[in-house]
C-alpha positions in Angstrom: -43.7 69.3 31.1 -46.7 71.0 30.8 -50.0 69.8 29.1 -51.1 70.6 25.3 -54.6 70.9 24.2 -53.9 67.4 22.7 -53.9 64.8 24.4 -50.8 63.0 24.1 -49.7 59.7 25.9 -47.0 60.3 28.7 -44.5 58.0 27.3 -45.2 59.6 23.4 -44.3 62.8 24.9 -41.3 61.8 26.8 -39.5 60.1 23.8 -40.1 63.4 22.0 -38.4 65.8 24.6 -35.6 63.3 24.7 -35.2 63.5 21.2 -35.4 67.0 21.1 -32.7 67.2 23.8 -30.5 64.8 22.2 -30.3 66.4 18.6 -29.9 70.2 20.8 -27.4 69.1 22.4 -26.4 67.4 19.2 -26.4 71.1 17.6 -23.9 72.8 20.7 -27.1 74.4 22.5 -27.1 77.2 19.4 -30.2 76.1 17.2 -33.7 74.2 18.1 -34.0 71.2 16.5 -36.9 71.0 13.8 -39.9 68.9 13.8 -39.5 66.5 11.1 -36.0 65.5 13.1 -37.8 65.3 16.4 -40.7 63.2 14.6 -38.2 61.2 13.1 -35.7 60.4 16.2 -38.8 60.0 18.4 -40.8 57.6 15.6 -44.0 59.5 16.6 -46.8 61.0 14.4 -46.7 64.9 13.1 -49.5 66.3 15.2 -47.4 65.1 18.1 -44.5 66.1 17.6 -45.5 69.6 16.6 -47.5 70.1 19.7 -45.1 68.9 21.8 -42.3 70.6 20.4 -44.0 74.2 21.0 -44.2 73.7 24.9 -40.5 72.5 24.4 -39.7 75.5 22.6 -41.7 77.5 25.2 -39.7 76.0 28.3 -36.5 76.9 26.3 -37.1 80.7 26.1 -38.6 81.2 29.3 -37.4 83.3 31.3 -38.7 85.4 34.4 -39.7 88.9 34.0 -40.8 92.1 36.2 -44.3 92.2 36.4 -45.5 95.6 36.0 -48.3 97.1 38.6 -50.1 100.0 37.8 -50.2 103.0 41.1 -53.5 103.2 42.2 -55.0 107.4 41.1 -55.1 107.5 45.0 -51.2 107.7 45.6 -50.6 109.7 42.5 -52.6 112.7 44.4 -51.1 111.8 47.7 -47.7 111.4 46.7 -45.3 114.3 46.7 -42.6 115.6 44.7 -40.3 112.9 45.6 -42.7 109.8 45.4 -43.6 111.3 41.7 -40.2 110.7 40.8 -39.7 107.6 42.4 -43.1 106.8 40.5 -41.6 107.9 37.3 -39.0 106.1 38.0 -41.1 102.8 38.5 -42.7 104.0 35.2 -39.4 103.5 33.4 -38.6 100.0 35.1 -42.5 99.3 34.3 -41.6 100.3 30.3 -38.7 98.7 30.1 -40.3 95.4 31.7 -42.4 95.9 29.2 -40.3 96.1 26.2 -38.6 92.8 27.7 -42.1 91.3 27.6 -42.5 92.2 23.7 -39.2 91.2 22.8 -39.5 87.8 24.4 -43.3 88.1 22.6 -41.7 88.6 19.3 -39.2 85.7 19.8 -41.6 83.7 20.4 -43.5 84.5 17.6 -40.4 84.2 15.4 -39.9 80.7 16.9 -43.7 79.8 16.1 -42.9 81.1 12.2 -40.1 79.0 12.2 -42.2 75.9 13.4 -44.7 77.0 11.2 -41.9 76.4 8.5 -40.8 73.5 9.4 -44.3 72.0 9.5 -44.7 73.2 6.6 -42.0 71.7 4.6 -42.4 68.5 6.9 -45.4 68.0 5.5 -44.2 69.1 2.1 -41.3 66.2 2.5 -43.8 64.1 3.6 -45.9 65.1 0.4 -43.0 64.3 -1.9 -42.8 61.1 0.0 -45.9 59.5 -0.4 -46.1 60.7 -4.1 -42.7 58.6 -4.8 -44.8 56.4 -2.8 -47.8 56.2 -5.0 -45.4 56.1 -8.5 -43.9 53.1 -6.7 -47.1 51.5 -6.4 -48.7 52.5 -9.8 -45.7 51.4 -11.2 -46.0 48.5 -9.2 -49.5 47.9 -10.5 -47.9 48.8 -14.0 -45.3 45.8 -14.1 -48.0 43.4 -12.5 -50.5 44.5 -15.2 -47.9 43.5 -17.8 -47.1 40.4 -15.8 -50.4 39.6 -15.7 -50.6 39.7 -20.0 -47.3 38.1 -20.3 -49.0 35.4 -18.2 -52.4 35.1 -19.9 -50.6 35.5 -23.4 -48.1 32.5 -22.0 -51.5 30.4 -20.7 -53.0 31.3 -24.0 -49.8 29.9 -26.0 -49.8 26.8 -23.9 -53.5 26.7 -24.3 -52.7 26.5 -28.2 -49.8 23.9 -28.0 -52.1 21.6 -25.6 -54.9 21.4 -28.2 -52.3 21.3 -31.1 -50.8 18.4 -28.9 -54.5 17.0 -28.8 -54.7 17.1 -32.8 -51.7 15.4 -32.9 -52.3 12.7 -30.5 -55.8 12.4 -32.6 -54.1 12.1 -36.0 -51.5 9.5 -34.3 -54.1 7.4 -33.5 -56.2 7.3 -36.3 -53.2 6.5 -37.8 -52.1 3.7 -35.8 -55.8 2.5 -36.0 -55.0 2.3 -40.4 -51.8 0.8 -39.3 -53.0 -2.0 -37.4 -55.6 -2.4 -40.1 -52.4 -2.4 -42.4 -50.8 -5.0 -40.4 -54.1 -6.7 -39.7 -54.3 -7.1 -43.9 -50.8 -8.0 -44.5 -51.6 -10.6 -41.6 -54.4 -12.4 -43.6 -52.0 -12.3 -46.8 -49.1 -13.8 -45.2 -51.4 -16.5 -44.1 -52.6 -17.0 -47.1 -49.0 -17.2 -48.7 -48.2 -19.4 -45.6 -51.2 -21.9 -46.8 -49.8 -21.4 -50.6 -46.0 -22.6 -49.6 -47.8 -25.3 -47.6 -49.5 -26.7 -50.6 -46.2 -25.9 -52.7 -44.6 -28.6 -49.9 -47.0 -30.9 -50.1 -47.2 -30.9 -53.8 -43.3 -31.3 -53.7 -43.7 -34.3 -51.6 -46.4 -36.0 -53.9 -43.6 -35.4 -56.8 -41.2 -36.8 -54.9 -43.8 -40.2 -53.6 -44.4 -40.5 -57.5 -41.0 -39.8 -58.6 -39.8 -42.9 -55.9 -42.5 -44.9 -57.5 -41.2 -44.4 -61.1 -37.7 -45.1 -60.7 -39.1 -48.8 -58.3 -41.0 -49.4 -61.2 -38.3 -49.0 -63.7 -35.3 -51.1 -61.8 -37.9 -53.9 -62.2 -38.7 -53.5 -65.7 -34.3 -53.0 -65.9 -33.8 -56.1 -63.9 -36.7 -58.1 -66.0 -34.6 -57.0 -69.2 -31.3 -57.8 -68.2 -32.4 -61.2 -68.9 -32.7 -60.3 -72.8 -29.6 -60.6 -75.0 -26.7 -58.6 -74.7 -28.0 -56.5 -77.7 -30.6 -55.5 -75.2 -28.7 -54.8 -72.6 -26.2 -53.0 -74.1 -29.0 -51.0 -75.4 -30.5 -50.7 -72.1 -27.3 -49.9 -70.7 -26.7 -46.6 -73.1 -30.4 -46.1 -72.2 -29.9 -46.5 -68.6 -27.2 -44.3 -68.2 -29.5 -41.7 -70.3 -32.1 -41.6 -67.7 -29.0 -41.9 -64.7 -28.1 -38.4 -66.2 -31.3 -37.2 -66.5 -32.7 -38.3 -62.7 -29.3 -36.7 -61.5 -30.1 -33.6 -62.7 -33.7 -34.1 -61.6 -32.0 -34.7 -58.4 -30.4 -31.9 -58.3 -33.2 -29.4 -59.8 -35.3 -31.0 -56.9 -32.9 -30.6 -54.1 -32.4 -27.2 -55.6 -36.5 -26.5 -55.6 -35.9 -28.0 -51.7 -33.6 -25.1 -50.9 -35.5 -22.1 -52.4 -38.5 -23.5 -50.8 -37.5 -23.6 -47.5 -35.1 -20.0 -48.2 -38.7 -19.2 -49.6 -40.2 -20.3 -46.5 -37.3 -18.5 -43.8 -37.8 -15.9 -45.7 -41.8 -15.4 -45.2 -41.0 -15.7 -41.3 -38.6 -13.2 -41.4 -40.7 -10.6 -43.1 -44.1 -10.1 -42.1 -43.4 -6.4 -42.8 -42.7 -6.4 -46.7 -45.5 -8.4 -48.1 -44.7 -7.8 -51.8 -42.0 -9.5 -51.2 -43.1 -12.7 -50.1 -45.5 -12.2 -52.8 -42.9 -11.9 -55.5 -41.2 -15.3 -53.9 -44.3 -16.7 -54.0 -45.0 -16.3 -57.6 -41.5 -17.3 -58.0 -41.7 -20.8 -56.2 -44.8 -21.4 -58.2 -43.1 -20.9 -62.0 -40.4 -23.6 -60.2 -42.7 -25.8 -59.7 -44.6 -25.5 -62.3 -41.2 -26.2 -64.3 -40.2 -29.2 -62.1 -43.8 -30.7 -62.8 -43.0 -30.1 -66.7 -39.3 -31.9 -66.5 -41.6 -34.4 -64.6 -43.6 -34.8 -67.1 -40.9 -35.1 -69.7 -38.9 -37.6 -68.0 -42.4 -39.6 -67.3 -43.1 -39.6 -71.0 -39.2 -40.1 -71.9 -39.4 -43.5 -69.2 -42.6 -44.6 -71.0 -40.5 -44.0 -74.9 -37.9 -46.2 -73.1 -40.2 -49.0 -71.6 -41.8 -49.0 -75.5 -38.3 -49.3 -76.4 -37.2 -51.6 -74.2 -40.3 -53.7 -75.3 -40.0 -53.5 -78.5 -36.3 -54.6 -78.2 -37.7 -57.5 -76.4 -40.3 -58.5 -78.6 -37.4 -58.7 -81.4 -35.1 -60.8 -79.5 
């Protein structure tokens, strides 16, 4: 293999005639392989393979060829007849030599035009190449532009939703801060009502100590009068079952006042969350008892007609 003006590596150069073999022998011996092939087979760069391939080429159109010597002007005058025509008969093997030379010239430089051409579009291919090349990567850079806006519009969006998620969370808890004020208000009013039905019990209970007292005080003056005359007690009688009627039914309006206060009182437990309610039950309870204390007051003033009565009646007898 003989030597280039560039220098190639040994092994470089040796993959490339083996390639160049391979796809000649590929092609029946009839037509050179081209570069670009060659290049491609032998995974080499252009420049090599085009320089190597022309001393390949070179070796495969070789062939040996008379060398033609020029007869010194000494012979020519010495020479006879016969050597003349032997020397014009050298002169013909000389031309002919000669026009072997120039045809194997002008093969050669067909064969250089024809790697010239295949350069040529080898390069070209490899032009077309690396402009699909560069689309690919502009478009490339296109679709990662776009990703990149789709991405800052999507951080932008969720940029928007975080601080509207802020205002939110802000707004929830000033609102839960006017709700536990809320709650912290009905609070104080439910205590209040809570002291309110307290005092209603305890007011209930003082009716019901005086109320125990009243009806002690009258079976004495009843059993003091049943020592009177019959008149008396009959009258005392119709008067006693009077107020027997009228302390049932305070009875049973007290024991009825018992059981709407203490529904009254479930029912303030059970709903710290509607205060106008327990408000409303409230004010209820309160007209109760201020209608008990009245039928109180009535039977108290009724008892005291009766003990007048009753004294009166004895006074007479």
């Amino acid at each position: 293999m003989p030597k280039t003006s560039i220098e190639i590596p040994l092994d470089v150069r040796e993959r490339i005639y083996r390639a160049a073999d391979e796809l000649y022998q590929q092609s029946g011996r009839k037509t050179f392989p081209i570069v670009d092939q060659v290049r491609r087979l032998a995974a080499v760069d252009m420049n090599a393979a085009s320089a190597v391939m022309r001393d390949w080429r070179k070796e495969q159109t070789l062939q040996a060829a008379p060398v033609a010597i020029q007869v010194p002007e000494g012979v020519t005058t010495a020479a006879d007849k016969a050597i003349e025509t032997l020397w014009i008969q050298a002169q013909n093997l000389a031309n002919e030599a000669l026009r072997v030379a120039q045809a194997a010239w002008e093969k050669e430089r067909a064969e250089a035009e024809v790697l010239r051409d295949e350069l040529s579009a080898a390069f070209d291919q490899q032009a077309v190449e690396l402009q699909a090349a560069h689309r690919r990567i502009e478009e490339a850079e296109q679709a990662a532009q776009i990703a990149n806006k789709m991405a800052a519009a999507e951080m932008g969006a969720l940029r928007a939703q975080m601080a509207e998620i802020a205002t939110r969370a802000e707004r929830s808890d000033a609102v839960a801060g006017e709700v536990e004020y809320r709650v912290s208000d009905y609070r104080v009013e439910l205590d209040r009502t809570h002291a309110e039905a307290e005092r209603l019990r305890e007011e209930l209970n003082t009716l019901r100590i005086e109320q125990a007292a009243i009806q002690k005080q009258a079976a004495a003056e009843i059993q003091a009068a049943n020592v009177a005359t019959e008149t008396v007690r009959a009258e005392f009688i119709k008067l006693q079952t009077k107020f027997d009627t009228q302390a049932q039914t305070l009875v049973a309006e007290r024991k009825q006042a018992a059981e709407e206060t203490h529904r009254l009182a479930e029912r303030l437990a059970k709903t710290e969350a509607n205060l106008e309610i327990a408000r409303k039950e409230s004010g209820e309870a309160r007209e109760r008892a201020a209608g008990l204390a009245g039928k109180l007051e009535l039977v108290m003033q009724q008892n005291t007609e009766l003990m007048t009565s009753i004294k009166a009646s004895a006074k007479k007898g």
